[in-house]
Structure formats: C-alpha cells, structure tokens
Backbone as a printed PyTorch tensor [residue, N CA C, xyz], in Angstrom:
tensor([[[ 11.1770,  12.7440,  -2.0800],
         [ 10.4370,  11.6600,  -2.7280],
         [ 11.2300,  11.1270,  -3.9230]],

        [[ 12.3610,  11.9920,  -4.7740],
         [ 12.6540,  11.5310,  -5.7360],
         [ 13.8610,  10.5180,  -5.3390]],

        [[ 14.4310,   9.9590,  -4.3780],
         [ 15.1360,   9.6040,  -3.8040],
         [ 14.4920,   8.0010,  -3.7170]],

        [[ 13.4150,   8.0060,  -3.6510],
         [ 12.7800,   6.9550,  -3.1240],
         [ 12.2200,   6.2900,  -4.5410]],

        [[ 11.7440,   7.2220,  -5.5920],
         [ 11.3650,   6.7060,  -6.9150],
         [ 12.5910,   5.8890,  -7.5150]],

        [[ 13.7130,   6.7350,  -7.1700],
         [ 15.1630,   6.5410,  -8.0910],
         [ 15.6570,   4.7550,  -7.5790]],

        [[ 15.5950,   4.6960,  -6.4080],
         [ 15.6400,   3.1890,  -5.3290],
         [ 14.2470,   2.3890,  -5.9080]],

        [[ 13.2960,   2.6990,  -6.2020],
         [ 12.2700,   1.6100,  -6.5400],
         [ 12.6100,   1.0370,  -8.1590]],

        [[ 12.8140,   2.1120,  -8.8940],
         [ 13.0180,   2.0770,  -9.9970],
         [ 14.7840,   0.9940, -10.0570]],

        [[ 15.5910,   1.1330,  -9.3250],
         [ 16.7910,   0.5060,  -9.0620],
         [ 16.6280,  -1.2120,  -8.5850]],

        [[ 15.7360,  -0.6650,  -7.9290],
         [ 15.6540,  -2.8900,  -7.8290],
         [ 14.3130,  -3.0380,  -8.6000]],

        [[ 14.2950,  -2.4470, -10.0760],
         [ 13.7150,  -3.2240, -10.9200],
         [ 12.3200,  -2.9420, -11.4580]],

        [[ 11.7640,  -2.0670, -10.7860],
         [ 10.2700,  -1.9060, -10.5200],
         [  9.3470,  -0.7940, -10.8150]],

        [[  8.8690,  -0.5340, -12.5070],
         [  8.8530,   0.4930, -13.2100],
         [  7.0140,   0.6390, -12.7860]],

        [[  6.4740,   1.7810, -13.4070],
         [  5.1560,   2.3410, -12.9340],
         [  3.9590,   1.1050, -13.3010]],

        [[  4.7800,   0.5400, -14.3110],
         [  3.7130,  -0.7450, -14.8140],
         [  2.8380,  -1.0590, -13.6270]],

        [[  3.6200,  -1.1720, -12.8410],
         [  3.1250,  -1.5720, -11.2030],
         [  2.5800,  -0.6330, -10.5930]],

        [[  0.9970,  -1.2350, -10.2730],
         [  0.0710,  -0.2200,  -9.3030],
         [  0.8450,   0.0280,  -8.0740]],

        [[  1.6530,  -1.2620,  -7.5520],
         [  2.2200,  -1.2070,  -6.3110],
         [  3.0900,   0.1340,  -6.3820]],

        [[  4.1760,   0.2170,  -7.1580],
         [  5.6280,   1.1880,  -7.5890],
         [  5.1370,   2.5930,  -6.4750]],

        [[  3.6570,   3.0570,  -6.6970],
         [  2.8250,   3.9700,  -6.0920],
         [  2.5910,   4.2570,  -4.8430]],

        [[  2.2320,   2.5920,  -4.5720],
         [  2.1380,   2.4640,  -2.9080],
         [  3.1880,   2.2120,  -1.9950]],

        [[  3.9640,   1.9380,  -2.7620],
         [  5.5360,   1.7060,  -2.2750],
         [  6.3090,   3.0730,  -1.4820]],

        [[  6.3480,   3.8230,  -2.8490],
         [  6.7590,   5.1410,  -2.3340],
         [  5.6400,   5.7260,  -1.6510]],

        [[  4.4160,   5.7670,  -1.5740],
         [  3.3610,   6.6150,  -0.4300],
         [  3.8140,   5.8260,   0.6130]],

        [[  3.9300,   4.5360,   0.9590],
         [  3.7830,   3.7420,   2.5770],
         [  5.1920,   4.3340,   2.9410]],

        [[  6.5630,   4.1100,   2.1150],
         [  8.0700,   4.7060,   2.3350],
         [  7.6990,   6.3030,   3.4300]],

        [[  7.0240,   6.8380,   2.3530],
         [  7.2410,   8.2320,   2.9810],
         [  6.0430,   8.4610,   4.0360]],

        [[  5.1160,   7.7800,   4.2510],
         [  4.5430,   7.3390,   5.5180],
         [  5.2520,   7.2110,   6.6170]],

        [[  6.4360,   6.1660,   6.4170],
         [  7.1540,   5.1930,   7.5640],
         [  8.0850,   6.6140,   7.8480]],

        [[  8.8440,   6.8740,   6.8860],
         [  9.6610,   8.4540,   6.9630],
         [  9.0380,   9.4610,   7.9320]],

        [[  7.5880,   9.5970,   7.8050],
         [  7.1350,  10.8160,   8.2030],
         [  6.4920,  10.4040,  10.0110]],

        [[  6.7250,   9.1650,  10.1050],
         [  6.4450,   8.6460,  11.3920],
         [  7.4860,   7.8080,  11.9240]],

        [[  8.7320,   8.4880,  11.9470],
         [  9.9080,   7.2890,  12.9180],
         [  9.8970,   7.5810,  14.2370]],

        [[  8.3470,   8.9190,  14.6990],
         [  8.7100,   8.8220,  16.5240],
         [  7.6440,   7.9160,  16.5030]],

        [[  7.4530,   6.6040,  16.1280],
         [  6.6990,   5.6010,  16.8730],
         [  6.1920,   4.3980,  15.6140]],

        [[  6.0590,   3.4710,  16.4930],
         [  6.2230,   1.9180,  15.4860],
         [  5.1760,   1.9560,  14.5340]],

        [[  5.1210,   1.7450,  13.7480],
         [  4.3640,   1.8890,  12.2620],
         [  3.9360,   0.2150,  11.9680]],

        [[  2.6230,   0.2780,  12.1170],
         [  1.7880,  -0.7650,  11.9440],
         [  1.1080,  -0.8150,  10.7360]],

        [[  1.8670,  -1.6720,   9.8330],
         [  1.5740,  -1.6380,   8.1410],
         [ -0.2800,  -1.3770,   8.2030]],

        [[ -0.7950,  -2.6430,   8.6540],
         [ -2.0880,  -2.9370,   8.3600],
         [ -3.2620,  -1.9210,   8.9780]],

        [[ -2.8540,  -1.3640,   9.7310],
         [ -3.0860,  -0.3790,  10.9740],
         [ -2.9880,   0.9730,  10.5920]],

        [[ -1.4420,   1.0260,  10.4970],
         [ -1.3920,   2.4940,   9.5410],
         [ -0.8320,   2.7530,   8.1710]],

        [[ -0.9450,   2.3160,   7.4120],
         [ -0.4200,   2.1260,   6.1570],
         [ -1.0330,   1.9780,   4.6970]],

        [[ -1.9850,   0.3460,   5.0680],
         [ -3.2170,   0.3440,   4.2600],
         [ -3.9140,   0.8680,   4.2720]],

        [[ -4.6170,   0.6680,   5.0700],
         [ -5.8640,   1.9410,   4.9200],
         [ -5.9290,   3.0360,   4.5330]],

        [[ -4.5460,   3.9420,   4.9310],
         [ -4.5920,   5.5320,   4.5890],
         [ -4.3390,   5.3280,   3.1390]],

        [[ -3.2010,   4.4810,   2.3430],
         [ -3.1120,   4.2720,   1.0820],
         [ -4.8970,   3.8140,  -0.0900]],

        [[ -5.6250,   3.1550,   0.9130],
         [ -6.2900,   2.3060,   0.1850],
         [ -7.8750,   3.9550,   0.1210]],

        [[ -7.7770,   4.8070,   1.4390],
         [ -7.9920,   5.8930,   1.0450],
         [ -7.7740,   6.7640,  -0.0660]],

        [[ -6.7840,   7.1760,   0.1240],
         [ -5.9130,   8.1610,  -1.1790],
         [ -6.1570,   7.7780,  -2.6820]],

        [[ -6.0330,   5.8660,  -2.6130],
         [ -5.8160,   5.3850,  -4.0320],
         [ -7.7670,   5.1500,  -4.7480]],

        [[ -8.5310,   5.2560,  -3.0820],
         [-10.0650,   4.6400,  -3.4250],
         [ -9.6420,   3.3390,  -3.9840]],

        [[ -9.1480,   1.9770,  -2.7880],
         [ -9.1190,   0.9800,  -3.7250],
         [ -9.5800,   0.2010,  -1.7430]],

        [[ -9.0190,  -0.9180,  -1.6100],
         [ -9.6830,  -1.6220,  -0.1740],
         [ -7.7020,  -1.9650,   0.2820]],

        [[ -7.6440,  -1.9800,   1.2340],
         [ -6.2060,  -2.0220,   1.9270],
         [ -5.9520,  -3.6310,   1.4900]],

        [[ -6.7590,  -4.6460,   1.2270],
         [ -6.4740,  -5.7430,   0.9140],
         [ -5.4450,  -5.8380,  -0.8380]],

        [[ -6.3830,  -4.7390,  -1.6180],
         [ -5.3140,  -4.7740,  -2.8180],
         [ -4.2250,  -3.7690,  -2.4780]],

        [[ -4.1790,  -2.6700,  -1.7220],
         [ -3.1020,  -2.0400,  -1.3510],
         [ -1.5830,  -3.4690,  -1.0920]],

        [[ -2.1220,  -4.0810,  -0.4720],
         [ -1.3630,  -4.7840,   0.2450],
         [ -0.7200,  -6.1650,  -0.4760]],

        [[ -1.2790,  -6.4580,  -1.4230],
         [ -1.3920,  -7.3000,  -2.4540],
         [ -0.2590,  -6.7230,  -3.8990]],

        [[ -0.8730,  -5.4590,  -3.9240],
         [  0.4310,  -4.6910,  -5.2160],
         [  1.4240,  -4.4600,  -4.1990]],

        [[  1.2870,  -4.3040,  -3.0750],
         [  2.9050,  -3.8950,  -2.7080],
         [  3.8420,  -4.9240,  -2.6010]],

        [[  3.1690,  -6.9010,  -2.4320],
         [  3.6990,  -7.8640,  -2.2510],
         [  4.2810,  -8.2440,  -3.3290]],

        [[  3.3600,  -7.8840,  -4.3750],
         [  4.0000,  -7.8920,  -6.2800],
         [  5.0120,  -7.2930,  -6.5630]],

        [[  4.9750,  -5.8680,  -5.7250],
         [  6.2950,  -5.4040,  -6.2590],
         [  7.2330,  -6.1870,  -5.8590]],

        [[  7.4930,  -6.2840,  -4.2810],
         [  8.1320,  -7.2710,  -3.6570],
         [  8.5860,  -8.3420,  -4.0130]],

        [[  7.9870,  -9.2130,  -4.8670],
         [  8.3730, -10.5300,  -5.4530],
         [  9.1840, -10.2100,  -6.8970]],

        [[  8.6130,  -8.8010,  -7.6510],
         [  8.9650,  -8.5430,  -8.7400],
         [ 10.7200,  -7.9440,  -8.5190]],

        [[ 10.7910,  -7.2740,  -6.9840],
         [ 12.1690,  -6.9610,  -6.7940],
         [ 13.2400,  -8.5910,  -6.6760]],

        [[ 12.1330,  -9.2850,  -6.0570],
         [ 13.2440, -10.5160,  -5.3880],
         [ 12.8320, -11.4880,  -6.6570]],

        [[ 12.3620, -11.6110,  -7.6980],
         [ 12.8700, -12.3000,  -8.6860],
         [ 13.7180, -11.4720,  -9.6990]],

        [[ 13.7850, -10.1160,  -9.8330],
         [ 14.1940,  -9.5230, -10.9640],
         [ 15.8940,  -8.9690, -10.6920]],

        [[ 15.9540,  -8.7730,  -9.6720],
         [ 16.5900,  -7.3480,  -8.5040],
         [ 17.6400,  -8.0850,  -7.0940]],

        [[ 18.0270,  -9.4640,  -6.9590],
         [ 18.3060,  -9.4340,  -5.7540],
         [ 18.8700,  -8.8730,  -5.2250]],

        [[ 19.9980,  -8.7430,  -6.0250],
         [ 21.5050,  -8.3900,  -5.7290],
         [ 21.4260,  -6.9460,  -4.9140]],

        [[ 20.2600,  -6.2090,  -5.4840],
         [ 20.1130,  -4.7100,  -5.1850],
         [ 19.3830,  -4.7980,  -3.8780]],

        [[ 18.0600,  -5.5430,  -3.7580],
         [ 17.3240,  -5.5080,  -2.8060],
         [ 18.0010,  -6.3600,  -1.7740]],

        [[ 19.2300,  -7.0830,  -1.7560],
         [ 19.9800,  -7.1390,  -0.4420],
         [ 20.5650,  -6.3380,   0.1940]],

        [[ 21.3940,  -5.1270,  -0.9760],
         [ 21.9050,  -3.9230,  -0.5380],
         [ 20.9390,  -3.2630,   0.0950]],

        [[ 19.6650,  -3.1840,  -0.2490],
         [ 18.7160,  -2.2530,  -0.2730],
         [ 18.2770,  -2.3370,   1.5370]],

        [[ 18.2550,  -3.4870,   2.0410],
         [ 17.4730,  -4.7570,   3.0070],
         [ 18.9920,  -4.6420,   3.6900]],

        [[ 19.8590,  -4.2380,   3.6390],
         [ 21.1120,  -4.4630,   4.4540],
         [ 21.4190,  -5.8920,   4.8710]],

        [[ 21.0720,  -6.8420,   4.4580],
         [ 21.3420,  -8.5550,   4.6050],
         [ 21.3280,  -9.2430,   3.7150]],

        [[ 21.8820, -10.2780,   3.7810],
         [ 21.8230, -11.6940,   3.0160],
         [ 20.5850, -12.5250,   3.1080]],

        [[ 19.4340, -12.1330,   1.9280],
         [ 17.8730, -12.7020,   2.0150],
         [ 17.9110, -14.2420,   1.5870]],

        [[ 17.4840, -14.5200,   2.4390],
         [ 17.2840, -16.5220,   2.3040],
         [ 16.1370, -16.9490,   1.9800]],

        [[ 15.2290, -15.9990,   2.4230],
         [ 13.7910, -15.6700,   1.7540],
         [ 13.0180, -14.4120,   0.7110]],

        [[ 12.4240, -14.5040,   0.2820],
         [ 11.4800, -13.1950,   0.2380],
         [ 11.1070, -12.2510,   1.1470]],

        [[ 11.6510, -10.8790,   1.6660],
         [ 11.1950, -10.2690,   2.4200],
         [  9.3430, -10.1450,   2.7210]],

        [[  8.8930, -10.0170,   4.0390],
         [  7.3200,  -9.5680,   4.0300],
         [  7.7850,  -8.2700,   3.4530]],

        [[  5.6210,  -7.7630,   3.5550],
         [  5.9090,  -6.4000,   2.6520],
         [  6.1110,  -5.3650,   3.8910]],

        [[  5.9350,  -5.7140,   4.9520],
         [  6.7050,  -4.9120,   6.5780],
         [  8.2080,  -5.0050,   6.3750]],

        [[  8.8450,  -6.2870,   6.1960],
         [ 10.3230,  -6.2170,   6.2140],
         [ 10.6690,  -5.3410,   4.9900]],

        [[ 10.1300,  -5.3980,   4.2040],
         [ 10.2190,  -4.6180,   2.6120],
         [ 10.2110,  -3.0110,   2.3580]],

        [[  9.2400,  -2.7250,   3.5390],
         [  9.0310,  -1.3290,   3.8540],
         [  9.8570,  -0.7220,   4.2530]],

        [[ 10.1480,  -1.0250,   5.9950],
         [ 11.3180,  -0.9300,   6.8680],
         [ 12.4400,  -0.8500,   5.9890]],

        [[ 12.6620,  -1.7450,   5.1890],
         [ 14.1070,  -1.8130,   4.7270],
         [ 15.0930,  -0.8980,   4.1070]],

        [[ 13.4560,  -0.6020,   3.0550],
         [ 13.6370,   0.6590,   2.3420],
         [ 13.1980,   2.1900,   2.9220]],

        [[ 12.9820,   1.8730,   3.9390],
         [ 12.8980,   3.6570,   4.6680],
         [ 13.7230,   3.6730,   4.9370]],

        [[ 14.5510,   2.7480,   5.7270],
         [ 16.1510,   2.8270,   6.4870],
         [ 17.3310,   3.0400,   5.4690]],

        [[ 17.0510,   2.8850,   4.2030],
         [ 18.2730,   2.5790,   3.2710],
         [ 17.7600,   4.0840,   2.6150]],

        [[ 16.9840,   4.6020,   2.4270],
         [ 16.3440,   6.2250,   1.8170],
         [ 16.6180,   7.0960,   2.9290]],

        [[ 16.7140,   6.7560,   4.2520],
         [ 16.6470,   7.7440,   5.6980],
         [ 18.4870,   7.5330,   5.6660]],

        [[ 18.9140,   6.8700,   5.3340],
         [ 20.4480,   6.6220,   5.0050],
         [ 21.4800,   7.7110,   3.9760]],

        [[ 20.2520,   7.3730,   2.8160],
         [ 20.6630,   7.9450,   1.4460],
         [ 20.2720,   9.6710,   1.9890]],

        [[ 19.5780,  10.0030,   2.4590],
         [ 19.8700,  11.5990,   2.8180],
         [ 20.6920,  11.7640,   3.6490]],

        [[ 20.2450,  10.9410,   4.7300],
         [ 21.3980,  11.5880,   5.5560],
         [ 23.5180,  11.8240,   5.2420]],

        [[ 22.8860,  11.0400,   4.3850],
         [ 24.7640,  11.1100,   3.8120],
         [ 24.6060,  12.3250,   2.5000]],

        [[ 23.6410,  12.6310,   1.7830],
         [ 23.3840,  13.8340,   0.9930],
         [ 23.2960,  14.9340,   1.9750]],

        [[ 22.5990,  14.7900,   3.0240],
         [ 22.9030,  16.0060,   4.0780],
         [ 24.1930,  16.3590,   4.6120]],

        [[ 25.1340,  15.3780,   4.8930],
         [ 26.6200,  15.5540,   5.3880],
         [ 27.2520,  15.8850,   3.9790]],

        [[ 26.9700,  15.1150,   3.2820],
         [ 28.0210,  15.7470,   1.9340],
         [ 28.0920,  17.3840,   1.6190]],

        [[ 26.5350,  17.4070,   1.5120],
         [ 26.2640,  18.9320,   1.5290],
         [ 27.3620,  20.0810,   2.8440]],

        [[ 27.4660,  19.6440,   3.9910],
         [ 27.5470,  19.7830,   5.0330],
         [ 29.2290,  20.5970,   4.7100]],

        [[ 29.7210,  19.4170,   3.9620],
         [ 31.1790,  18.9310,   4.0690],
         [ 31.1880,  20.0900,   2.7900]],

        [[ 30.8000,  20.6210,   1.5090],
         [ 31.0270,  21.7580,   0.9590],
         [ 30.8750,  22.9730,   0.9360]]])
C-alpha cells in the first residue's frame, strides 16, 4: 500500500482530499482482482462507499477531484503514471487502471531487484 500512497502523493495529491483515500482503496481493489475485469461502478463504488459510509455517487465524485487535481497540478507525472500522451483528462476508470498498472509495475521491478541481490 505504501507504494501506492508514495505515487498519489507524486502527482500532487495530499490527504486534503477525501478522494487521496479512495484512490488508494479502489488501486488495491483493482490489484487484488486482476483474474477478471473490474467494473468501477459495479465493483468499486459501492464496496468503497460501504467502508467510507458515504453513497458510491460521492465515492465517485472525490475520486474525479483527485483526478482533475492530478491533471491540473501533476501532468507531466500523471502521463508517466497513465503510460501516454493525455490530450484529455483521464475518466476515473482510465485513472484507476492506469495507476494499478504503473504500482503492479513498480513491484514487480522491486521484486526482480530484490531477486537480482
């Protein structure tokens, strides 16, 4: 998990944000389910909007804030982050994805490094 705080906190996006929270819970959601397609609204909100006692509509709403707060504050990072050249604002699905793949990245190369000493 601290892997994933250290990357939120990197494109910009400190606890101020209710989202910062749901960010890393939906991340390690998507992490903990890559044998099968992960349906934000389906499986994501709700279990968050559980946990937090809030309605999946504001779940979904702070995570778009963070989102905008990365792509006005952060691009440069959240392209690295997103592996592309953004012409838009990522959704908060493309936003998710992006960052599980770039954290499922970041271990796996901490796992080989390890590997390699």
């Amino acid at each position: 998990m601290n892997e994933i705080y250290i990357t939120i906190r990197q494109l910009g996006v400190s606890t101020k944000y209710k989202g910062y929270y749901y960010v890393a819970d939906a991340v390690k959601l998507t992490l903990e389910s890559q044998e099968r397609p992960i349906r934000i609204t389906k499986d994501i909100y709700p279990i968050l909007a559980t946990k937090y006692q809030s309605k999946p509509q504001n779940i979904e709403h702070n995570i778009r804030t963070v989102v905008l707060s990365c792509w006005r504050s952060n691009r440069e990072k959240l392209e690295e982050v997103m592996g592309v050249r953004l012409h838009k604002m990522p959704s908060n699905y493309e936003f998710l994805d992006g960052l599980s793949y770039y954290i499922l990245h970041l271990r796996e190369a901490s796992a080989a490094s390890r590997a390699r000493q």
